[in-house]
C-alpha positions in Angstrom: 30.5 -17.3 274.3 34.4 -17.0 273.4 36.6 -14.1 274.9 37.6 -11.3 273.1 41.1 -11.4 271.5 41.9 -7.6 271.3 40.7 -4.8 273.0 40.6 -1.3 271.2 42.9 1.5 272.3 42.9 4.9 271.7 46.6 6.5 270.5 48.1 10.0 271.1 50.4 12.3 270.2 53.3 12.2 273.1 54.4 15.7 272.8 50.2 17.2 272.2 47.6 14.8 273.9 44.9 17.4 274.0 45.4 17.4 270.0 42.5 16.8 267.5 44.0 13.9 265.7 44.3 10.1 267.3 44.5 6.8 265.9 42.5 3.6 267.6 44.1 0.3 266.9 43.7 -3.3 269.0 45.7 -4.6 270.9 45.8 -8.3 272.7 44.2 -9.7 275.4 46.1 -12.3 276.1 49.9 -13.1 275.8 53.3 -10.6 276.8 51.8 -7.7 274.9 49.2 -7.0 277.5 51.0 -5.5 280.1 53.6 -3.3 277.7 52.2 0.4 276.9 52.0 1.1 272.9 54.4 3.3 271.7 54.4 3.8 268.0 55.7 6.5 265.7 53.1 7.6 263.0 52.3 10.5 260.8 50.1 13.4 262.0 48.5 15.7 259.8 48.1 18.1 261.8 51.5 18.9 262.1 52.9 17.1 258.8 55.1 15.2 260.6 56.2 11.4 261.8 55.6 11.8 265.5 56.1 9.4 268.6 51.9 8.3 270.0 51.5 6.7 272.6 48.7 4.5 274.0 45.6 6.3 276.3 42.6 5.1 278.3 39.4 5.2 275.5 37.1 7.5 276.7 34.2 5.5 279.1 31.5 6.3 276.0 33.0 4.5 273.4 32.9 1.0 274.6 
């Protein structure tokens, strides 16, 4: 069986990471990209603006 090539991560607001809205993206296994934290500005509707999220451990039931 091959390895995986991304895992999924889970991303957060910086400012608000006990807010409702998150985005899930993947991210590499392998390579220089591994070890360096996601930090990615996106819009969030909840507060209808572009905001700074950052990357967060998924939660263990949603493997």
């Amino acid at each position: 069986m091959a390895k995986k090539t991304s895992v999924k991560v889970r991303l957060v607001p910086e400012l608000k990471p006990d807010s409702a809205f998150n985005y899930y993206v993947k991210k590499p296994t392998a390579g220089e990209k591994v070890k360096i934290k996601l930090r990615v500005r996106k819009y969030n509707p909840s507060t209808r603006k572009h905001e700074w999220f950052v990357e967060k451990k998924l939660p263990p039931h949603s493997k």
